[in-house]
VONUBA-265948 format. One record per residue (C-alpha): residue number from 1; x, y, z. Coordinates in steps of 0.2 Angstrom, whole numbers, plus 2048, in hexadecimal, padded with zeros to 3 digits. Each point is the difference from the previous one (the first is absolute). Layout:
% residues N
 resi  px  py  pz
  NUM   X   Y   Z
...
//
This chain:
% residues 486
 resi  px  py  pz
    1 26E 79C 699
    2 7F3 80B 807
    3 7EF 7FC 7FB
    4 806 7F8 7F4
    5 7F7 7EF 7F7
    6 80E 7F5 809
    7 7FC 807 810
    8 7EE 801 7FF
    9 800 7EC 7F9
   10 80E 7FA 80D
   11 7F2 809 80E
   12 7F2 7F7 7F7
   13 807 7ED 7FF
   14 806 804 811
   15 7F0 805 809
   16 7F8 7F3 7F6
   17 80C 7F4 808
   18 7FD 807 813
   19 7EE 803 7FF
   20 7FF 7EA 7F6
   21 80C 7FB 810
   22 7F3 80A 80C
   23 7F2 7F7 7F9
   24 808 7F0 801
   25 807 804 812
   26 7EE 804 805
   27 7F7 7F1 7F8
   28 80F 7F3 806
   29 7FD 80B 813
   30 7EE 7FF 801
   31 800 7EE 7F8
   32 80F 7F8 80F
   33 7F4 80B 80D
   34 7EF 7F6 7FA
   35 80B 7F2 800
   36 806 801 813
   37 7F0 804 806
   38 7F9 7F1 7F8
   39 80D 7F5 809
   40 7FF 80A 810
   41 7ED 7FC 7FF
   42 804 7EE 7FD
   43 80D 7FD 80D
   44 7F5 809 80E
   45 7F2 7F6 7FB
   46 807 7EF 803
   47 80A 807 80E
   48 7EF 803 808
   49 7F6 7F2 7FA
   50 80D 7F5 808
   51 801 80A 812
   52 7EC 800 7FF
   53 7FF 7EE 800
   54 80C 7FC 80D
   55 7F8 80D 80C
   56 7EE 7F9 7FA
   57 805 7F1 809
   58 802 807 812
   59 7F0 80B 800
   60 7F5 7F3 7FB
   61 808 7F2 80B
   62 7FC 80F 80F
   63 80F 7FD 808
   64 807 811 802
   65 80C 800 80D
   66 811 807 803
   67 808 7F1 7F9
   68 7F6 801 7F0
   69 804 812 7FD
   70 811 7FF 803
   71 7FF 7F4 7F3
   72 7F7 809 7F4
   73 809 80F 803
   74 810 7F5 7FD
   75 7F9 7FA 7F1
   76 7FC 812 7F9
   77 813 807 803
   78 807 7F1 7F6
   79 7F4 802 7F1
   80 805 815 803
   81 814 7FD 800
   82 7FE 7F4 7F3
   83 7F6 807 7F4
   84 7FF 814 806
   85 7EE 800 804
   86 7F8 806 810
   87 7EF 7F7 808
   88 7F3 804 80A
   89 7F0 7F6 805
   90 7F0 80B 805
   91 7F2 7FA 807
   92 7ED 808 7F9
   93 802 810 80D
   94 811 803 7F7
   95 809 7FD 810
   96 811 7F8 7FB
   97 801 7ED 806
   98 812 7F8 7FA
   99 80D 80D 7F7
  100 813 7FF 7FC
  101 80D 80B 806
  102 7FE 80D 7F6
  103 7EF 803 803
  104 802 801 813
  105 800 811 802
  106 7EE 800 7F7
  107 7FB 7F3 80B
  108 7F2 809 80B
  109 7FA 80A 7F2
  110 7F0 7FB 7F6
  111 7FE 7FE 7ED
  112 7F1 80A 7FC
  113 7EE 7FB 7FB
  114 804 809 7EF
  115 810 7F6 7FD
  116 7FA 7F0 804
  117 7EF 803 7F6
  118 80B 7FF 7EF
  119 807 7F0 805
  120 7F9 7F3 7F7
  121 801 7EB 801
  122 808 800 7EE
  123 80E 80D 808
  124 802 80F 7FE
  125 810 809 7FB
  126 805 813 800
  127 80C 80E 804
  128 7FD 80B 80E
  129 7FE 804 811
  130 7F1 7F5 805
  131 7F6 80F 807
  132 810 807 80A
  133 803 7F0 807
  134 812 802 7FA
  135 809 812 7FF
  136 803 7FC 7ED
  137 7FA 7F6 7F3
  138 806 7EF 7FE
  139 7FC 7F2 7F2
  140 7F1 7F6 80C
  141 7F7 7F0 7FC
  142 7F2 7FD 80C
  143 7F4 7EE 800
  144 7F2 7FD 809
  145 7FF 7EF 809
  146 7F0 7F9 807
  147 803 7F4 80D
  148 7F1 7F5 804
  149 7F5 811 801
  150 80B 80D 807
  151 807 80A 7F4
  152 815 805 801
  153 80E 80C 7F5
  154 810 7FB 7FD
  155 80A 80E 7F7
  156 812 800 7F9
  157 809 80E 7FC
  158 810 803 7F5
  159 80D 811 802
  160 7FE 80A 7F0
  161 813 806 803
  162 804 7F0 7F5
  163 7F4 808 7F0
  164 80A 811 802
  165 810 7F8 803
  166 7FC 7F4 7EE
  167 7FB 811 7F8
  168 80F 808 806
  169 80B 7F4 7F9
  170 7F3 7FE 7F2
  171 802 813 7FB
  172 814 7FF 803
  173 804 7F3 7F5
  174 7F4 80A 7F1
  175 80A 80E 801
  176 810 7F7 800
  177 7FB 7F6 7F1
  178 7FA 813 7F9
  179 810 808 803
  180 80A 7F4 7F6
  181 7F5 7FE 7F2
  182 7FF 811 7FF
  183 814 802 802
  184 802 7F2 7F3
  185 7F1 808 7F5
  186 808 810 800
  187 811 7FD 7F4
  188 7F7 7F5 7F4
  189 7F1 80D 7FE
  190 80F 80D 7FD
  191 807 7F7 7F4
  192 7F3 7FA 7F8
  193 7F6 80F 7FE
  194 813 80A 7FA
  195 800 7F5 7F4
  196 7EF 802 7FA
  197 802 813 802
  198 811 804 7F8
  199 7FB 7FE 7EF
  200 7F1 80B 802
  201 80E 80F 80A
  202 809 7FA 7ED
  203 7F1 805 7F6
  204 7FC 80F 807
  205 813 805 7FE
  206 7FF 7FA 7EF
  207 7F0 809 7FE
  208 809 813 805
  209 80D 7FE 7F5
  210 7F3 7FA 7F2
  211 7F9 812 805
  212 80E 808 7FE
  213 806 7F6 7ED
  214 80D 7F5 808
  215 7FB 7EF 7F7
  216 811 7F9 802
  217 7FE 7F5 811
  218 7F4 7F0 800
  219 7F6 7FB 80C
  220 808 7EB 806
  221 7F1 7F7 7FF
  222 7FF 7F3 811
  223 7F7 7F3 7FA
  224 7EF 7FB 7F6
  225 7F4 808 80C
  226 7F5 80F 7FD
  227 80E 80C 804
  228 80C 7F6 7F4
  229 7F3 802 7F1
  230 800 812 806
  231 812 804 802
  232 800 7FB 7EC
  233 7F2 80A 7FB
  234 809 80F 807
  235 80E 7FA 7F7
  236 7F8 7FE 7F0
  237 7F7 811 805
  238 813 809 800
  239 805 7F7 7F3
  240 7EF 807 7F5
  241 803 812 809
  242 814 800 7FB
  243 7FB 7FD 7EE
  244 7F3 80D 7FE
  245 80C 80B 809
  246 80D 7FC 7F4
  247 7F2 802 7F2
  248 7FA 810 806
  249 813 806 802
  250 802 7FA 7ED
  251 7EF 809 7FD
  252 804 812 805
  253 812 7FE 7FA
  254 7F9 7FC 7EE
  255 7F5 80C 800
  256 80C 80D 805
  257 80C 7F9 7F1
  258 7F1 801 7F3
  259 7FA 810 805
  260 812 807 802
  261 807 7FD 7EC
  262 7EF 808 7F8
  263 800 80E 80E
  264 812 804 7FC
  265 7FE 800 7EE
  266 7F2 80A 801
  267 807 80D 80C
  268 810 800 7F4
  269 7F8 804 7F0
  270 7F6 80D 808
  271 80F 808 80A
  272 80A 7FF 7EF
  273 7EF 809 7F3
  274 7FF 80D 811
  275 812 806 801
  276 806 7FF 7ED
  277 80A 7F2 800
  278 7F4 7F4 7F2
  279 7FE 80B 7F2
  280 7F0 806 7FB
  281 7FF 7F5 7F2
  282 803 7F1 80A
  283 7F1 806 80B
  284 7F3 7F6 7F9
  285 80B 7F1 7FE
  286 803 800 813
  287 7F0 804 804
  288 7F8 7F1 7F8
  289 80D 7F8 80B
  290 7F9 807 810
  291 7EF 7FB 7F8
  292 806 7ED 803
  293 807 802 80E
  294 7F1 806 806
  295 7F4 7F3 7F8
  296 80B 7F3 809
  297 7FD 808 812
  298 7EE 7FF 7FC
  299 802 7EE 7F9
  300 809 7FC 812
  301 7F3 809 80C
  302 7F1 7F9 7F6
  303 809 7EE 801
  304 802 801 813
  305 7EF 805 803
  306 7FA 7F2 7F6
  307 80A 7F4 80A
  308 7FA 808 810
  309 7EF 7FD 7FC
  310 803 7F0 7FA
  311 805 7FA 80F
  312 7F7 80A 80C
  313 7EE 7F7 7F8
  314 7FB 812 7FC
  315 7FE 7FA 7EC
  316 7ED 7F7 7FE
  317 800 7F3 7F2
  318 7F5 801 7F2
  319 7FE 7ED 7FD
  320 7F9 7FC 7EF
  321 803 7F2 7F2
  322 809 806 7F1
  323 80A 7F9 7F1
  324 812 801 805
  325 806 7FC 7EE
  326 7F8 80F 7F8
  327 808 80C 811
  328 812 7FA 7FD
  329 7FF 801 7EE
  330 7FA 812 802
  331 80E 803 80B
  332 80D 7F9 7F7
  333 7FB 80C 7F1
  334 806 80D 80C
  335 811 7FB 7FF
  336 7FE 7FD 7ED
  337 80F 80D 7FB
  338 80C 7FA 80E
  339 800 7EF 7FA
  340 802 805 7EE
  341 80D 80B 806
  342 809 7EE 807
  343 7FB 7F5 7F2
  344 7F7 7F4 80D
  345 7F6 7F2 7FD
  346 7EE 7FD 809
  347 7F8 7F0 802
  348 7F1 7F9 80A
  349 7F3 80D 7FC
  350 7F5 7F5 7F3
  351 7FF 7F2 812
  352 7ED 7FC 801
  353 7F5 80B 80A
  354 800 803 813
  355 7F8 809 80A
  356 805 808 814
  357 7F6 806 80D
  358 808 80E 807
  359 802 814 800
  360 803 803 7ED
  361 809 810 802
  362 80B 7FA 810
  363 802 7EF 7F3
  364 806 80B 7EF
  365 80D 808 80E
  366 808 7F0 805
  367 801 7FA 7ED
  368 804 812 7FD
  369 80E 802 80A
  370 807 7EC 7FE
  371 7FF 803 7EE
  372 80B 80F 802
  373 80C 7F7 809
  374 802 7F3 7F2
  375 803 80C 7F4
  376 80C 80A 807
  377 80B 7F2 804
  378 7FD 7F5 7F0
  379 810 7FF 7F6
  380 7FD 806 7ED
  381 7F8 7F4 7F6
  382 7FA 7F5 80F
  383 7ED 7F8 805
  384 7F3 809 80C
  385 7F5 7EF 804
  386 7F0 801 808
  387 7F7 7F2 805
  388 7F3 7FB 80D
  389 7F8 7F0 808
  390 7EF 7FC 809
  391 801 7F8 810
  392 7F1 800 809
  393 7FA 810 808
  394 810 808 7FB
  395 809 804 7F0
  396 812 802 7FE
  397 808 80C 7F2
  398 811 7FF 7FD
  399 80B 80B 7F5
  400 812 7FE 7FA
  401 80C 809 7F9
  402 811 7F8 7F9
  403 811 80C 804
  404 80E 7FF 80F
  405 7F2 7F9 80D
  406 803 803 812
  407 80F 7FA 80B
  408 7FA 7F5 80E
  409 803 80E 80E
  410 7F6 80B 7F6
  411 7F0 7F5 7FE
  412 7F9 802 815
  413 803 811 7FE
  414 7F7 806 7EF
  415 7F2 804 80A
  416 806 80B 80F
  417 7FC 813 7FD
  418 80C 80A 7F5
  419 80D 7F3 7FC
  420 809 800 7EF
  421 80B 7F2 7FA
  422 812 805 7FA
  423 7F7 7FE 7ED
  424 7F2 80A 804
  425 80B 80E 806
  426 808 7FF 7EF
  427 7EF 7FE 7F5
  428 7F4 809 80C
  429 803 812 800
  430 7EC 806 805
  431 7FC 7F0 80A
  432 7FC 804 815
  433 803 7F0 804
  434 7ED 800 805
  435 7F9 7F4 7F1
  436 802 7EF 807
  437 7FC 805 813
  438 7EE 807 7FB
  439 7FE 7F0 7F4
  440 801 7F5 812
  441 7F3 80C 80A
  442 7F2 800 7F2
  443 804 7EC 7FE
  444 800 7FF 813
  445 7F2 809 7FF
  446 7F2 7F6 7F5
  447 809 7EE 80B
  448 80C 7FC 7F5
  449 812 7FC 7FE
  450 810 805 7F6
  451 80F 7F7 7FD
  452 811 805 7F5
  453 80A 7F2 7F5
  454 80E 803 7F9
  455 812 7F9 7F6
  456 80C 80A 800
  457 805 805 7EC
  458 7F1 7F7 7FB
  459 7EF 806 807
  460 7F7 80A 80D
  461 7ED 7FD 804
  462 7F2 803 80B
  463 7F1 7F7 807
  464 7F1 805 808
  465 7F1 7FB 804
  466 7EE 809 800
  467 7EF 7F8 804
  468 7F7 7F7 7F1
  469 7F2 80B 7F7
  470 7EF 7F8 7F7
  471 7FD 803 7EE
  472 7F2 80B 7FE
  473 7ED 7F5 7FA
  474 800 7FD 7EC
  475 7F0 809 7FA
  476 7F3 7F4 7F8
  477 800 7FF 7EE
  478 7F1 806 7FC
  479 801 80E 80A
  480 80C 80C 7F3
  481 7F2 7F9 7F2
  482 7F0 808 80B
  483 80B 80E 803
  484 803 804 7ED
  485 7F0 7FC 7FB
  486 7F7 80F 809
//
């Protein structure tokens, strides 16, 4: 899994993780540290408002003695045992008057000008040395007492080894709480993310073998997320591709089958004329044969081409408005001898004016090649219907021809390029199978639609649907009058 997008989006929730639980570690850190210090800051500064005012009371009464300072001294260890606080009382020279234990070794030392300058009535609380009156810094709170005139400090201190000891602990119980959120983060990121990724490693699988035209394995779509909607349109995709692989596999087969029969009849008759074996007087009989065969091949190519360019948009539409009634009756006079020949029966062709809008020379095509098909599988002395009706901006035509009709598996297939009903192969002997398929690109083409009906032994008919045309502006009456009479 080498760079692959599990790895790099397991790396990426997961450093998104460590780098969230660092933020939070660091806020809750510094947040607990501000916190401590503001209770440290309180607890000194009542422990050293309370020792102030019972020392107070000795230096104003001026009974210093021995007995007093043992007392007060007394008084100072208790408040250090019990609450951790160390006290000592200084007079305006900075010469240290009453202390508790711990202080004793600092006892003939002086606090500084400097340090005692920054000492205010209100008190005043930091974390330091005091000048390099301790060795290292301390949390120190410092007030300044005024006793009837003289001016005294009394100054408490507090160890700092309980802030590193909290932070220690502080910092230890965050990474323990770290480590098993990221322990228990770890498999449900895995499996989450697997989950999320093996679909994706079945696309891409899918996806080669697409490549390579296997479209036989679907894509098992997880659920109704963005992957699930995408796992179907890649199955809808194969599904497409498998068909038009089919179709184009049909295609090259058909082709080679219609271009096979007239290339070996061709090729035979001219072998048979070369080397003697057709008589010379059969020559011209043969070779009008070859002259067929060869009309057909062109009919094919040319009927291919048209369907390429069809659908490849390459054909630009003249649009105009023109009667349809007078193109199909015009090209229903070119079958004139065809359906004399079967005796058949035409009817719809005195129907009221109508007009399309269309390309008239793709249109007579269409009606062309649909009028064909009706008479080619009329049964003698059937009906050829034509009729049309108006709705809205499109006109649909319809034309039907009585006979055997289309079985029901035959009638989705009518359309699809070079296919020949069982009857057709029978009645049809200079077809391509081309005809209908070129009728549904030129309709597809101007935005219309074609349909097939059909009952089998009864009818077949087809329905199609071209955009509506405007009859052309009636000329004023009096203009044909001025016209004659210069």
């Amino acid at each position: 899994m080498h760079n692959s997008i599990f790895t790099r989006f397991f790396y990426l929730c997961y450093s998104i993780l460590a780098c969230a639980l660092i933020c939070v570690g660091a806020v809750h850190i510094f947040v607990s540290l501000e916190t401590y210090q503001r209770d440290m800051k309180n607890d000194l500064t009542n422990d050293v408002v309370e020792a102030a005012e019972f020392a107070q009371t000795a230096v104003i009464s001026d009974t210093v003695d021995s007995e007093t300072a043992a007392v007060i001294t007394n008084y100072f260890n208790t408040m250090s045992a019990h609450t951790g606080t160390d006290f000592f009382f200084a007079d305006n020279s900075g010469r240290l008057i009453y202390w508790s234990d711990n202080i004793q070794p600092l006892k003939d030392k002086l606090v500084s000008a400097s340090a005692m300058a920054w000492v205010e009535e209100s008190g005043t609380y930091s974390f330091s040395t005091m000048n390099g009156f301790y060795a290292e810094a301390w949390f120190n709170m410092g007030y300044k007492v005024n006793c009837e005139g003289d001016v005294y400090y009394i100054f408490g201190r507090k160890s700092a080894d309980s802030m590193r000891a909290y932070m220690v602990q502080l910092l230890l119980s965050y990474l323990i709480t770290a480590v098993i959120i990221l322990g228990l983060f770890y498999p449900v990121l895995y499996y989450s993310i697997m989950r999320i990724v093996r679909p994706i490693s079945d696309m891409t699988q899918a996806a080669q073998r697409f490549g390579e035209g296997d479209f036989s394995q679907k894509i098992k779509s997880v659920d109704d997320s963005e992957l699930g909607y995408l796992a179907n349109a890649m199955n809808e995709m194969a599904a497409s591709l498998e068909q038009i692989e089919e179709n184009r596999k049909s295609f090259i087969s058909n082709v080679s089958h219609e271009l096979k029969t007239p290339m070996t009849t061709i090729g035979g008759f001219v072998d048979g004329i070369l080397d003697g074996t057709i008589p010379k007087q059969q020559h011209r009989y043969y070779l009008r044969i070859v002259s067929e065969e060869v009309d057909r091949l062109a009919r094919l190519v040319r009927s291919m081409l048209n369907i390429s360019k069809y659908e490849s948009g390459e054909v630009e539409l003249q649009t105009e408005s023109f009667e349809a009634n007078a193109l199909i009756f015009k090209t229903v006079l070119l079958f004139e001898k065809r359906i004399d020949d079967k005796h058949v029966r035409i009817e719809g062709l005195d129907a009221e004016r109508f007009y399309l809008n269309a390309d008239i020379d793709l249109t007579q095509q269409v009606i062309y090649n649909l009028t064909e098909n009706a008479v080619k599988f009329v049964n003698d002395g059937g009906t050829i219907t034509f009729g049309y009706e108006v709705r809205g901006d499109l006109t649909a035509i319809r034309i039907r021809n009585s006979g055997e009709g289309l079985k029901q598996n035959e009638i989705s297939k009518v359309f699809d390029r070079f296919y020949k009903t069982d009857e057709s192969r029978g009645k049809d002997k200079t077809g391509v199978g081309l005809g209908l398929s070129i009728v549904r690109s030129i309709i597809k083409l101007h935005n219309g639609e074609i349909l097939v009906r059909s009952k089998a032994g009864e009818y077949t008919e087809f329905e199609f649907t071209l955009p509506t045309g405007t009859p052309p502006p009636k000329k004023a009456a009096g203009a044909n009058t001025a016209g004659s009479e210069s």
